[in-house]
Backbone and ligand atoms as CSV (ligand in chain L), in Angstrom:
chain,resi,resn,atom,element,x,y,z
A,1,UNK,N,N,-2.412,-1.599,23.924
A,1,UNK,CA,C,-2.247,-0.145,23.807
A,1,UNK,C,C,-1.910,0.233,22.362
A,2,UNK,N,N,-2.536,1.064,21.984
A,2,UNK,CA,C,-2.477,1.316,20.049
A,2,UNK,C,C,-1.240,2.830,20.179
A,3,UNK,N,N,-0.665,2.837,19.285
A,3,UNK,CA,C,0.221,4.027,19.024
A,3,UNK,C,C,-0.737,5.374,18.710
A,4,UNK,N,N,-0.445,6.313,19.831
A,4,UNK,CA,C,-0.953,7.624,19.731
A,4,UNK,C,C,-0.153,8.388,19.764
A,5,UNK,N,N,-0.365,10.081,19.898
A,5,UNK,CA,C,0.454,11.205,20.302
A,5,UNK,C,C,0.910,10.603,21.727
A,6,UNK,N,N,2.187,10.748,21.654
A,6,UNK,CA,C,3.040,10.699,23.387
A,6,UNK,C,C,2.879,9.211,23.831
A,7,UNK,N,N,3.285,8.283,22.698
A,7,UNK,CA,C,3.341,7.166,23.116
A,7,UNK,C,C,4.695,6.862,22.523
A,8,UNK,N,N,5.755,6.003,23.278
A,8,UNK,CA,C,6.929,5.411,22.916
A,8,UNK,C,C,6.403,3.673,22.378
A,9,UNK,N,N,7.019,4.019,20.960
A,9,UNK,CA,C,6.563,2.698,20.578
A,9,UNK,C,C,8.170,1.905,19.889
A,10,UNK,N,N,8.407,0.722,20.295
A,10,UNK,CA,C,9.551,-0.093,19.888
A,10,UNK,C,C,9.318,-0.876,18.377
A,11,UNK,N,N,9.809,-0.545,17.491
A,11,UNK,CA,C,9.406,-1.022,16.210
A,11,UNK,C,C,10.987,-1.689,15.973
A,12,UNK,N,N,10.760,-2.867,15.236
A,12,UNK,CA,C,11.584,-3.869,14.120
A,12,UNK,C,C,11.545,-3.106,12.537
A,13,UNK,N,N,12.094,-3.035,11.832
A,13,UNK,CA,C,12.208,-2.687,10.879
A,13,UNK,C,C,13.019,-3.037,9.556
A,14,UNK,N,N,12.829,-3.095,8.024
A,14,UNK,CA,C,13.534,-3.610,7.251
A,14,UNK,C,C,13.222,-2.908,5.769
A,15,UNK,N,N,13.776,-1.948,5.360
A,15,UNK,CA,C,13.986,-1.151,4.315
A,15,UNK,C,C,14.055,-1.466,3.202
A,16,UNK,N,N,13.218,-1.337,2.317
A,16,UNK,CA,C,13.584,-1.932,0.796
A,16,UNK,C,C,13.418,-1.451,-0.118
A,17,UNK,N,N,14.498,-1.128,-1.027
A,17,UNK,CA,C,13.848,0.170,-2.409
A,17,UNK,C,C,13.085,-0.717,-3.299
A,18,UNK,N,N,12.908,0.021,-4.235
A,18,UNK,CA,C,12.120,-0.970,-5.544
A,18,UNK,C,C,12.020,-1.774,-6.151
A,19,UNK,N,N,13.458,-2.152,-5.957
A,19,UNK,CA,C,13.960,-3.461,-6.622
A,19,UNK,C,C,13.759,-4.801,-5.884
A,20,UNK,N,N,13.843,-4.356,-3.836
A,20,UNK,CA,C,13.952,-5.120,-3.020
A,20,UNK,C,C,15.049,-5.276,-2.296
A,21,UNK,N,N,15.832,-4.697,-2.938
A,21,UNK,CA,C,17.544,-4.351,-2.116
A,21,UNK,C,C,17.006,-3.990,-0.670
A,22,UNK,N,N,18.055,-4.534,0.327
A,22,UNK,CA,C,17.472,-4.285,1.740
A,22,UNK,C,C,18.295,-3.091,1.852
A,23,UNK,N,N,18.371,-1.650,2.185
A,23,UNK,CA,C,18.888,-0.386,2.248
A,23,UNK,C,C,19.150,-0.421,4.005
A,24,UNK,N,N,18.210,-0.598,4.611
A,24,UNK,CA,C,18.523,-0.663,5.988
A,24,UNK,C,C,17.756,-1.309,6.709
A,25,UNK,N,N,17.925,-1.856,8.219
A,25,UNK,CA,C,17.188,-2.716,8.824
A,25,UNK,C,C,17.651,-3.073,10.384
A,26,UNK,N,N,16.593,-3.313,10.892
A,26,UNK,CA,C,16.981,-3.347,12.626
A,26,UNK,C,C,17.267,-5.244,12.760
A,27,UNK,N,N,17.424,-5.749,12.016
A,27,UNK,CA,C,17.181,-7.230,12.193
A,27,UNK,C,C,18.599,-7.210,12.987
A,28,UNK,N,N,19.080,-8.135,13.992
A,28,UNK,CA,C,20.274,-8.544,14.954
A,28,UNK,C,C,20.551,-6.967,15.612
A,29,UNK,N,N,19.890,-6.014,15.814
A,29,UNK,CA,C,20.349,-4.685,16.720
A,29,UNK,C,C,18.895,-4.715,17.650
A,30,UNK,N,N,19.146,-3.944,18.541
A,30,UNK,CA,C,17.938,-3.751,19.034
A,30,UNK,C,C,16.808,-2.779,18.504
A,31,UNK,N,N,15.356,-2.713,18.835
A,31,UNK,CA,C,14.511,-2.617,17.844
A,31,UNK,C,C,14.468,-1.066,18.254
A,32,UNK,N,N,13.788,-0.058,17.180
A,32,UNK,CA,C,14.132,1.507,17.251
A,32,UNK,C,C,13.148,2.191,18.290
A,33,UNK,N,N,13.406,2.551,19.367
A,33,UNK,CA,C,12.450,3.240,19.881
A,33,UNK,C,C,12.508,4.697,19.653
A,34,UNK,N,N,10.821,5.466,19.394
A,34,UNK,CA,C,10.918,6.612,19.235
A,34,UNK,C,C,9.427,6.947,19.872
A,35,UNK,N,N,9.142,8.162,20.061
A,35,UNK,CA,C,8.274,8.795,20.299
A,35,UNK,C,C,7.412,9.555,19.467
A,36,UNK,N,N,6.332,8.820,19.155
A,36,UNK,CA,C,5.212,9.038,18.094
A,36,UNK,C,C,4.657,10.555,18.262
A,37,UNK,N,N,4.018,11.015,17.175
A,37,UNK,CA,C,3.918,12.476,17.238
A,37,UNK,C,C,4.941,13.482,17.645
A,38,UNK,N,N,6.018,13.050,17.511
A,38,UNK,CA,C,6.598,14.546,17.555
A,38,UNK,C,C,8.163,14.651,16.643
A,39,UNK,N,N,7.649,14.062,15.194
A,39,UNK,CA,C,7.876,14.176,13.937
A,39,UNK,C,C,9.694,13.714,14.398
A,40,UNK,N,N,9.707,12.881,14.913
A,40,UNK,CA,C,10.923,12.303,14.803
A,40,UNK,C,C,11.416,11.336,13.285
A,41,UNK,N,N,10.200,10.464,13.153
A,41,UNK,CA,C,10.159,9.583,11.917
A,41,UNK,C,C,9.891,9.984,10.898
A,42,UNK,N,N,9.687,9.649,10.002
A,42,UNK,CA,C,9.184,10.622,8.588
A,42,UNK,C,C,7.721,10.405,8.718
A,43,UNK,N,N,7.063,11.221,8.094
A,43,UNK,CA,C,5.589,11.404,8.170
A,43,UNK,C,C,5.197,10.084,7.720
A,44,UNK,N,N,5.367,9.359,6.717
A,44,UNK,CA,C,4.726,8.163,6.306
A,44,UNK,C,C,4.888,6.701,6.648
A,45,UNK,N,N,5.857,7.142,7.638
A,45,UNK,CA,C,5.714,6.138,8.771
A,45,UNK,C,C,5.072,6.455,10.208
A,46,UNK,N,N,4.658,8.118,10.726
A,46,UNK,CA,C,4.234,7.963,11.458
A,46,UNK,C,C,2.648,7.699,11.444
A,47,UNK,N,N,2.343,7.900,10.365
A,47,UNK,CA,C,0.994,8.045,9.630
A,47,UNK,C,C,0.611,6.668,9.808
A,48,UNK,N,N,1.833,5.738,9.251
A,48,UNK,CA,C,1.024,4.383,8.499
A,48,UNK,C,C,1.130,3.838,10.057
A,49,UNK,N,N,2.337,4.575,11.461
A,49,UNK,CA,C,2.033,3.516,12.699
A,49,UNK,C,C,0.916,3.706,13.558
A,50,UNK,N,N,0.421,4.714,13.115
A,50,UNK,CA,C,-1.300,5.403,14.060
A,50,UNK,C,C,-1.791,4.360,14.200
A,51,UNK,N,N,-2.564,4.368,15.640
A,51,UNK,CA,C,-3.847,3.436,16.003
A,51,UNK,C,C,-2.551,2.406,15.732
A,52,UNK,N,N,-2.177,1.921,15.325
A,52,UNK,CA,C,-1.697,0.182,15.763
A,52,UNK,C,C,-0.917,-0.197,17.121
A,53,UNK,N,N,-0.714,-1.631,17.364
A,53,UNK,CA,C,-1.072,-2.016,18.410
A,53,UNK,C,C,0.652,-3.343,18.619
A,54,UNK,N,N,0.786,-3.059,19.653
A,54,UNK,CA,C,1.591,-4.286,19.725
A,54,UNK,C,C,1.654,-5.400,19.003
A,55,UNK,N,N,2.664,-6.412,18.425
A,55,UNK,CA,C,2.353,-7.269,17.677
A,55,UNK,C,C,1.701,-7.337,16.557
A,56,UNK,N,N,1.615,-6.165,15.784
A,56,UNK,CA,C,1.057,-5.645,14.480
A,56,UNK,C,C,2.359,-5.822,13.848
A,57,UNK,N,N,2.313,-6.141,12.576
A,57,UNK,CA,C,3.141,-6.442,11.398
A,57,UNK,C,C,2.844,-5.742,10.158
A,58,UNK,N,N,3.398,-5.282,9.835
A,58,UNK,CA,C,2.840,-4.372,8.624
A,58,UNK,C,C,3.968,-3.918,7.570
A,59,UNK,N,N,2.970,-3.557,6.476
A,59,UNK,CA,C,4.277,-3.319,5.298
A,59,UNK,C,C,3.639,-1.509,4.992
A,60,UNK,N,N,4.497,-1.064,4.949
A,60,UNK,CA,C,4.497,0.342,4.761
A,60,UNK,C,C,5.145,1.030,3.038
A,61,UNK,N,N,4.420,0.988,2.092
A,61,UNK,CA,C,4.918,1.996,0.663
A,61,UNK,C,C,4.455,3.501,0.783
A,62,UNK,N,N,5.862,4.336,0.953
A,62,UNK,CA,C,6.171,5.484,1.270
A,62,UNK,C,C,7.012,6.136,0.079
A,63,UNK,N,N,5.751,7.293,-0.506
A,63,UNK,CA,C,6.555,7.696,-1.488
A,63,UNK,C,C,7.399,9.264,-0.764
A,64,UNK,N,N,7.987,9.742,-1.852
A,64,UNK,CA,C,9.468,10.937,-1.439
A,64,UNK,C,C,8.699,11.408,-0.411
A,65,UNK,N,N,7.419,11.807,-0.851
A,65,UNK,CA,C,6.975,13.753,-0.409
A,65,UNK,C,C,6.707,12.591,0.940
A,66,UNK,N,N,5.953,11.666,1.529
A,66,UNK,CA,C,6.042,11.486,2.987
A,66,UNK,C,C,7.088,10.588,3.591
A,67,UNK,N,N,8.703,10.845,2.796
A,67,UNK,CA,C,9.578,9.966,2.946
A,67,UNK,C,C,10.613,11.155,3.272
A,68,UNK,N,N,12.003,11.005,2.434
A,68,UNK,CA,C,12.856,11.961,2.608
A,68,UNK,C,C,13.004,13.276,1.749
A,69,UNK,N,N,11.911,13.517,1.049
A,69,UNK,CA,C,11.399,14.581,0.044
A,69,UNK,C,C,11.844,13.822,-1.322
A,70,UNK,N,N,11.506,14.912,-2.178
A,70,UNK,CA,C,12.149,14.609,-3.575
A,70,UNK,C,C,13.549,15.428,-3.211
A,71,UNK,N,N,13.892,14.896,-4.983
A,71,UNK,CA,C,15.334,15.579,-5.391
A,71,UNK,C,C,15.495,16.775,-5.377
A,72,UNK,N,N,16.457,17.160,-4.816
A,72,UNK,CA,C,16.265,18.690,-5.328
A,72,UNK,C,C,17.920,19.183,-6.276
A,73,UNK,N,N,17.339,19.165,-7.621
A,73,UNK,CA,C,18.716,19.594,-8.322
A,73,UNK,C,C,19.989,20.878,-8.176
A,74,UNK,N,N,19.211,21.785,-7.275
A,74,UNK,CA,C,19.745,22.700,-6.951
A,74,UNK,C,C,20.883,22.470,-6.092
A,75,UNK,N,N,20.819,21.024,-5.090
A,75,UNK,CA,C,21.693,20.871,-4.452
A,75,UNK,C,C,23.032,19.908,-4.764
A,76,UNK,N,N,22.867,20.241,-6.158
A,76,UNK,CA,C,23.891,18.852,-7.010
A,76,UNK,C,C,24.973,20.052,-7.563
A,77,UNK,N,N,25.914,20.025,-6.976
A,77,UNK,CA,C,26.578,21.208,-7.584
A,77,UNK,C,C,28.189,21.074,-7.705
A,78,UNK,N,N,28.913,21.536,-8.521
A,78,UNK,CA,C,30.292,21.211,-8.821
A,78,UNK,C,C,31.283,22.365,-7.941
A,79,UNK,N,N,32.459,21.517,-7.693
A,79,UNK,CA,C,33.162,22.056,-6.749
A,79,UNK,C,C,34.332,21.774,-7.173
A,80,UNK,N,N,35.368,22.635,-7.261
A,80,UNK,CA,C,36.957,22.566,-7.758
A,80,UNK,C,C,37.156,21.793,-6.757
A,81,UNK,N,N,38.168,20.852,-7.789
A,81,UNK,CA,C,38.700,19.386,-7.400
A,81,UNK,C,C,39.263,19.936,-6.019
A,82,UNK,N,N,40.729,21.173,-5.847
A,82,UNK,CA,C,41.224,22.028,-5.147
A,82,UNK,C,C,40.986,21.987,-4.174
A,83,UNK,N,N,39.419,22.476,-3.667
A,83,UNK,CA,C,38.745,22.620,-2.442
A,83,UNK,C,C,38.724,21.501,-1.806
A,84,UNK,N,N,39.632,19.793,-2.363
A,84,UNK,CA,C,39.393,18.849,-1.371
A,84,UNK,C,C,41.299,18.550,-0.863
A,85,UNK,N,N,41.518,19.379,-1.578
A,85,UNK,CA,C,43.331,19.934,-1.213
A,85,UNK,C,C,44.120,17.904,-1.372
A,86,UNK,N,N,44.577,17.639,-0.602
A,86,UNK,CA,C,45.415,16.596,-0.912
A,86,UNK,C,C,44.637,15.267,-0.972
A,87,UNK,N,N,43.450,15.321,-0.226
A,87,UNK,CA,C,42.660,14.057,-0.332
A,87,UNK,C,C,42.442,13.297,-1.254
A,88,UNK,N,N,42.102,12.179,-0.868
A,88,UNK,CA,C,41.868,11.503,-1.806
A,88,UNK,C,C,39.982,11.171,-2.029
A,89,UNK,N,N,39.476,11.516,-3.691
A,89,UNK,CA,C,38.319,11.637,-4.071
A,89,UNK,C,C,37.255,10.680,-4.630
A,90,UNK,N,N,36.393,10.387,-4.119
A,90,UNK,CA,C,35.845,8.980,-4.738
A,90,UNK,C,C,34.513,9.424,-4.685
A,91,UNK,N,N,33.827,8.813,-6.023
A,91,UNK,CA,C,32.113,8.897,-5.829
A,91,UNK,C,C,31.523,7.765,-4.566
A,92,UNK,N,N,30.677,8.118,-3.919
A,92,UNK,CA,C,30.241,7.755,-2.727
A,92,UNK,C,C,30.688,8.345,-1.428
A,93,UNK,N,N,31.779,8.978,-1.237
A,93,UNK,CA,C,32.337,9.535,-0.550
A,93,UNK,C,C,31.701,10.690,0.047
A,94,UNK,N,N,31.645,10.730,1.348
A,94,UNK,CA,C,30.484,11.882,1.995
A,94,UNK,C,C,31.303,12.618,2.796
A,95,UNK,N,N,30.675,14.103,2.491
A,95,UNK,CA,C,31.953,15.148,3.275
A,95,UNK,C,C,31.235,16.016,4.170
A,96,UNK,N,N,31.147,16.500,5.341
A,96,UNK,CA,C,30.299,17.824,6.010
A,96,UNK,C,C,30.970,18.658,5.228
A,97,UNK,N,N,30.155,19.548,4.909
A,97,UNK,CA,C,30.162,20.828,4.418
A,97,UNK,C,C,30.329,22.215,5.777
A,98,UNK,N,N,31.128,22.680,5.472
A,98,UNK,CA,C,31.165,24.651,6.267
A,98,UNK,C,C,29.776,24.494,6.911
A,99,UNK,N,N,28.542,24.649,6.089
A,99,UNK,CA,C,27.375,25.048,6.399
A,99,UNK,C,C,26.259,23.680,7.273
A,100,UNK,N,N,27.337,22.930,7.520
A,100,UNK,CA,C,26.460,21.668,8.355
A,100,UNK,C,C,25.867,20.827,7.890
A,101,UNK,N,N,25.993,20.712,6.432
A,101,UNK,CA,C,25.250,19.561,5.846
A,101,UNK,C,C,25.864,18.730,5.460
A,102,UNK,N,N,25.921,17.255,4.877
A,102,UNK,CA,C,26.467,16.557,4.847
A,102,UNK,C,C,25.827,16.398,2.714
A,103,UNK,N,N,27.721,16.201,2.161
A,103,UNK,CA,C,27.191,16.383,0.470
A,103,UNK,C,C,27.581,14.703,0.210
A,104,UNK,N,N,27.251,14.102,-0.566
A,104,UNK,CA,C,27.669,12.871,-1.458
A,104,UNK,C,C,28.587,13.166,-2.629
A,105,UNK,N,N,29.418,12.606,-3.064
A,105,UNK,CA,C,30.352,12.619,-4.438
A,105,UNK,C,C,29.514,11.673,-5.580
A,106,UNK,N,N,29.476,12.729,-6.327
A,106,UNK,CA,C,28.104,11.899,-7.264
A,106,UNK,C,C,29.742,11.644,-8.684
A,107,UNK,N,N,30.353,12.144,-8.729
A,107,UNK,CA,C,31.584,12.512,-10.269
A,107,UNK,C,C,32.545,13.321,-9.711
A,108,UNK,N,N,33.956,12.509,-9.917
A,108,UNK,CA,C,35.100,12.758,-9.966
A,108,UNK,C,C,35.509,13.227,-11.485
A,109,UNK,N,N,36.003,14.674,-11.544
A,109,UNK,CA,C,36.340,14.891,-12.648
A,109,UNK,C,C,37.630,15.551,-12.810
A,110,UNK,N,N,38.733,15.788,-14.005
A,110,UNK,CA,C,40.150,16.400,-13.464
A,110,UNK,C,C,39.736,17.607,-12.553
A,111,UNK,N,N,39.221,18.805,-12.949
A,111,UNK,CA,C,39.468,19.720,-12.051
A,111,UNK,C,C,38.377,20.373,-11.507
A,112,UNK,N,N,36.947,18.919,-11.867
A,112,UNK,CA,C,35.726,19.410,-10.858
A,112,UNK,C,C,35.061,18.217,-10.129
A,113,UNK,N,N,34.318,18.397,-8.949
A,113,UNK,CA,C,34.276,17.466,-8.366
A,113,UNK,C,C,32.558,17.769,-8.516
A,114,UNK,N,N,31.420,16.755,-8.654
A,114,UNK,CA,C,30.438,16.800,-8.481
A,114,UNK,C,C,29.713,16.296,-7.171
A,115,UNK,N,N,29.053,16.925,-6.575
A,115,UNK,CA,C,28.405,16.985,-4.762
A,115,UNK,C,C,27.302,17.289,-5.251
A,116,UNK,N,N,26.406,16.198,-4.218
A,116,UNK,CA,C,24.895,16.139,-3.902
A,116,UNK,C,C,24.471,16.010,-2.661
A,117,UNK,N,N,23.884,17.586,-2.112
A,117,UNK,CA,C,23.790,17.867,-0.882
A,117,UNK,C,C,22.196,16.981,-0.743
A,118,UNK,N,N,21.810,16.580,-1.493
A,118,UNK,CA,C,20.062,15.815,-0.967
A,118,UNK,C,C,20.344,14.825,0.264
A,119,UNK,N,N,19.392,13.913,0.959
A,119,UNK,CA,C,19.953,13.234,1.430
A,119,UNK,C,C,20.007,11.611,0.835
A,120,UNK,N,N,20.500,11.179,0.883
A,120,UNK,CA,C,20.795,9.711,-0.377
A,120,UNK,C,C,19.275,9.015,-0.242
A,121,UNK,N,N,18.054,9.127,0.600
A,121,UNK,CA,C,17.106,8.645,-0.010
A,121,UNK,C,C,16.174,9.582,-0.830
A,122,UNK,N,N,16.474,10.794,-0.743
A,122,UNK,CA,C,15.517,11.552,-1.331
A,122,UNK,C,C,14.854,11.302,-3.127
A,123,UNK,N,N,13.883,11.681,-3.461
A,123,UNK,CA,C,13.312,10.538,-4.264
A,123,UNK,C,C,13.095,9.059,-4.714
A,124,UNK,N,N,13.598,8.892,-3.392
A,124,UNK,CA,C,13.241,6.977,-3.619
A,124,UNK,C,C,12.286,6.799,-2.949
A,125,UNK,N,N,11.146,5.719,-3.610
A,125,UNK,CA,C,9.870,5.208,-2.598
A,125,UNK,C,C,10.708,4.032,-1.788
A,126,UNK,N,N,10.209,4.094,-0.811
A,126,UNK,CA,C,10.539,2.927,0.707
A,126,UNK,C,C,9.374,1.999,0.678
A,127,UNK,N,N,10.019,1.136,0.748
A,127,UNK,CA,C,9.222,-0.132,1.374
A,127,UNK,C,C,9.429,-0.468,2.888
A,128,UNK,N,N,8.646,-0.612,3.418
A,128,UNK,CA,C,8.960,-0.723,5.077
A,128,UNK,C,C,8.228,-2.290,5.781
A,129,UNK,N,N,8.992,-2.987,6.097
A,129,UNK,CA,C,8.311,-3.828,6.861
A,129,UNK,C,C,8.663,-3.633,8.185
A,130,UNK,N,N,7.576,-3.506,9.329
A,130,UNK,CA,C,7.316,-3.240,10.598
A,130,UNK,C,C,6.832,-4.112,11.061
A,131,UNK,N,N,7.312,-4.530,12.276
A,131,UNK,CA,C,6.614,-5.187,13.298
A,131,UNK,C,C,6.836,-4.515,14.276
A,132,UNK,N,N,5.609,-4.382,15.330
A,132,UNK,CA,C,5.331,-3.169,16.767
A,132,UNK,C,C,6.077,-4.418,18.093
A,133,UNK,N,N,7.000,-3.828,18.412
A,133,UNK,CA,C,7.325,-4.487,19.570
A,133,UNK,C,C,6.691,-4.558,21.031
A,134,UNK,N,N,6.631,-2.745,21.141
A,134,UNK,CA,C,6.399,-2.324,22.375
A,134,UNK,C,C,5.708,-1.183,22.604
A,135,UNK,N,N,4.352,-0.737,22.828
A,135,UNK,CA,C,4.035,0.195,22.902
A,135,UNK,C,C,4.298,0.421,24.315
A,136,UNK,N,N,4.246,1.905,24.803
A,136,UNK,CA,C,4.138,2.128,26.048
A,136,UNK,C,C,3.784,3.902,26.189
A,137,UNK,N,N,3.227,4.474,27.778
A,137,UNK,CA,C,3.208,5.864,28.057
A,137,UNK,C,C,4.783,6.414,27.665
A,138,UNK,N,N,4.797,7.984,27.087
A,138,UNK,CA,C,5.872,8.342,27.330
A,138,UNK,C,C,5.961,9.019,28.740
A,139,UNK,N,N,7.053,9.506,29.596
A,139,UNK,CA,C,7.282,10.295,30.790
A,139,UNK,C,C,6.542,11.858,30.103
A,140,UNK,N,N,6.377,12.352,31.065
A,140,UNK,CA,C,6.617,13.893,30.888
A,140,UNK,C,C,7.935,14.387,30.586
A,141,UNK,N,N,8.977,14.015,31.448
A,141,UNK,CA,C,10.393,14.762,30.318
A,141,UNK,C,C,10.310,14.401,28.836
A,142,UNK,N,N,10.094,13.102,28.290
A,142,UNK,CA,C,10.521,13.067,27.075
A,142,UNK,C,C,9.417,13.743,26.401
A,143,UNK,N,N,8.456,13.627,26.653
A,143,UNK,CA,C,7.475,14.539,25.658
A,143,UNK,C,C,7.578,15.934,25.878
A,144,UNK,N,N,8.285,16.764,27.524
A,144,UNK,CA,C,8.834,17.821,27.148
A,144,UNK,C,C,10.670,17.836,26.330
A,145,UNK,N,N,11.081,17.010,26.230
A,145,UNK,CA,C,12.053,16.715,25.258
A,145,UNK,C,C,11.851,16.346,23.856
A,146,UNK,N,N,10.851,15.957,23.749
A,146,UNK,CA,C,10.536,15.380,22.436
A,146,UNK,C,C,11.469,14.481,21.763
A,147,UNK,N,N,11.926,13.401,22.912
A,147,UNK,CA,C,12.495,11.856,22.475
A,147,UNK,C,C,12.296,11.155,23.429
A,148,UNK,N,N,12.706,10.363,23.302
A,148,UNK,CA,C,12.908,9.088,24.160
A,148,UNK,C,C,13.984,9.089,25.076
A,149,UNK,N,N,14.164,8.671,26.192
A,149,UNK,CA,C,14.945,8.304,27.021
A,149,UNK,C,C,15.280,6.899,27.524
A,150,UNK,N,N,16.636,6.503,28.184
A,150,UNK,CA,C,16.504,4.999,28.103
A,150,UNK,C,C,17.108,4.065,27.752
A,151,UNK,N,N,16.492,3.094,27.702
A,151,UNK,CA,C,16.738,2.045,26.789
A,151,UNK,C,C,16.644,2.642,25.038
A,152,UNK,N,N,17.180,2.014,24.391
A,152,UNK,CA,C,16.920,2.858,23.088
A,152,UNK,C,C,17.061,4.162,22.567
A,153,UNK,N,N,17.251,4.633,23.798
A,153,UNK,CA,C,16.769,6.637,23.486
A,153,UNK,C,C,18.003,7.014,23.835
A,154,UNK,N,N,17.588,8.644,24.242
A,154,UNK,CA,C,19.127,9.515,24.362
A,154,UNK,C,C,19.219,8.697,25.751
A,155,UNK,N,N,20.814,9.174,26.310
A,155,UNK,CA,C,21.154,9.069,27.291
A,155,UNK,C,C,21.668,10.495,28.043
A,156,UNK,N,N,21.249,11.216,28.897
A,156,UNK,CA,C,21.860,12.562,29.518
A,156,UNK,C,C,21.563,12.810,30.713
L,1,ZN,ZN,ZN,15.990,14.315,26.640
């Protein structure tokens, strides 16, 4: 069975920026199930899993625009130290924001703090190695849900 619209497919996975640093990876968890076509994954992985087939292995180079976008500088913005009141401040440090997004601490400075609302892969190309575990039909709920249920999936 090849990966189409409204097919749940079980993929292995292993993340690698440019250098080869492993960023993320399903190796010792169980493998990711999602439901193809209905833009759960980023486009350039759902693109590169079309038509393939169980037991397919594949390497996937995914640049920003079909990854996590580019940068966007607009969202790099300084914030009085103040606004983090007694805490304690560190670059890497990730905060939800009021407005639901989640910022990064890019610079600790005396009385400004620098935040980058992008999301930490945005402008990086991905390297993807895939292997197809499991294709299968999705139900009618999940494709009127547009996920997975299950094993792997939501639970409700
Ligand atoms: Zn559901």
């Amino acid at each position: 069975m090849q990966i189409t619209k409204n097919k749940v497919a079980a993929i292995h996975y292993t993340l690698r920026d440019e250098e080869g640093t492993i960023i993320d990876s399903s190796e010792g968890r169980d493998p990711l199930h999602y439901l193809h076509g209905a833009g759960n994954l980023i486009p350039g992985m759902e693109e590169g899993l079309e038509g393939k087939s169980q037991g397919e292995k594949l390497n996937l180079k995914i640049q920003p625009e079909k990854g996590y976008g580019e940068k966007d500088e607009n969202l790099v913005q300084q914030v009085p130290r103040s606004a983090f009141g007694e805490q304690e401040v560190k670059p890497g440090m990730r905060f939800s924001t009021n407005q639901g997004g989640v910022v990064t601490v890019t610079d600790v400075g005396l009385d400004s703090v620098t935040v980058d609302g992008n999301h930490p892969l945005a402008g990086v190309p991905l390297n993807f190695d895939v292997e197809i575990v499991e294709v299968r039909n999705a139900t009618d709920e999940e494709i009127s849900h547009g996920h997975v249920h299950g094993h792997g999936g939501h639970h409700h």
